[in-house]
C-alpha positions, 0 to 999 in steps of 0.5 A: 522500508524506504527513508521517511520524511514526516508529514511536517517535513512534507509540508514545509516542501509543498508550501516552499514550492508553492511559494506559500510558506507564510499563507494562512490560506490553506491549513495544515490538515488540509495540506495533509489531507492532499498529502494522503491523496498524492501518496495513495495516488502514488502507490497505486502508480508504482503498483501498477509498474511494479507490484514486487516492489510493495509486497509485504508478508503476514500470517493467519492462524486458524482457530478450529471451526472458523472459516472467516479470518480478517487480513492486514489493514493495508492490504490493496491487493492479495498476491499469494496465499499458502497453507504450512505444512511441515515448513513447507508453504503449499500454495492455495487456490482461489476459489470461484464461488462464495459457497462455504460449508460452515457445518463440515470441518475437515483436516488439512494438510498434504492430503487435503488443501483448502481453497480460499475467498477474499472479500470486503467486509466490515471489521472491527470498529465497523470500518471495511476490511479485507478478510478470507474465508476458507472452505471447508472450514479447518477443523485445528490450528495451522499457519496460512501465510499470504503476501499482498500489495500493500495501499495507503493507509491515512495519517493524520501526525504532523510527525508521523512519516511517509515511508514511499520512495519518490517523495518528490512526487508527493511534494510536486503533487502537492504544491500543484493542489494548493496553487489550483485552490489558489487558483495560481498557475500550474503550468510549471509545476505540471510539467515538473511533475510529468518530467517526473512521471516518466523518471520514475517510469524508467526506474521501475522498468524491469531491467532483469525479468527475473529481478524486482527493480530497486531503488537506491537513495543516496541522498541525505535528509536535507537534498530533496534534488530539486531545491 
């Protein structure tokens, strides 16, 4: 995971760059609020340069008779689904049709390895959710593990933190909302935060096709770079 700065923390530095430190103007949960966007906006940005980099793993463990399995809140996108079999992860295909036979349950293993859906549906506590549905259903318990791109999931915690690589980015886009409802110029900022676009862009560049890129930070908590 990436070094986190909390919510606070990122405040504090959206304000300072603003030059809106003692403002009364904009509150706090209206300041974390664009800090949640700008890091949503981020993740998507780095997911579309480099998806390897924000893979993340869990399992499902099937219970006889249950086609539908709700996944990880913070799934955005799946990127692999496989079913265990003798410590052996034999992947899944996806299968094209939401057609599920809930009657005909069936044994899986090597012999035979099921297909899976993923859908949006409603979860638990009635908020939408990713879940999978296999088909034919399992007739026992097995181990499917699956990998996903992970999205951005709200918090609300002064403490809470933002663990996402380029938090500059946040801050630069943050600073940026709060001038623009000041309606104060931008102008620099702007071309701050595109100065920034095109660094991270080089970063996330493949260097070896065969290699996920990497990032490094060597700074401590208090150098943000650019102050």
């Amino acid at each position: 995971m990436f070094p986190g700065y909390t919510m606070a923390e990122l405040e504090t530095q959206a304000r300072r760059r603003a030059d809106m430190e003692n403002s009364t103007f904009v509150s706090s949960s209206e300041v974390f609020d664009a800090i949640n966007k700008s890091a949503e906006k981020l993740l998507e940005k780095i997911a579309s340069l480099s998806e390897d980099l924000l893979i993340k793993k869990s399992t499902i463990t099937t219970v006889a008779g249950t086609a539908e399995y709700e996944l990880a809140a913070d799934v955005l996108k799946l990127h692999k689904v496989a079913l265990r079999v003798n410590d052996a992860d034999v992947p899944l295909n996806r299968r094209a049709t939401d057609f599920v036979d809930s009657v005909q349950t069936q044994t899986w293993g090597n012999a035979f390895v099921p297909s899976y859906r993923p859908r949006i549906a409603t979860g638990t506590g009635g908020a939408l959710v990713w879940k999978l549905d296999f088909n034919p259903v399992p007739s026992g318990v097995y181990t499917v593990p699956y990998e996903y791109i992970w999205g951005w999931t709200a918090i609300a915690s002064s403490g809470s933190k933002v663990e996402l690589p380029f938090p500059e980015y946040i801050v630069l886009d943050v600073a940026i909302a709060l001038l623009q409802k000041e309606k104060s110029s931008t102008s620099e900022l702007i071309q701050e935060r595109e100065i920034l676009e095109k660094r991270i862009e080089q970063w996330l560049e493949p260097k070896d096709h065969h290699r996920a890129p990497h990032i490094l930070d060597t700074r401590d908590a208090e150098d943000w770079g650019y102050l």
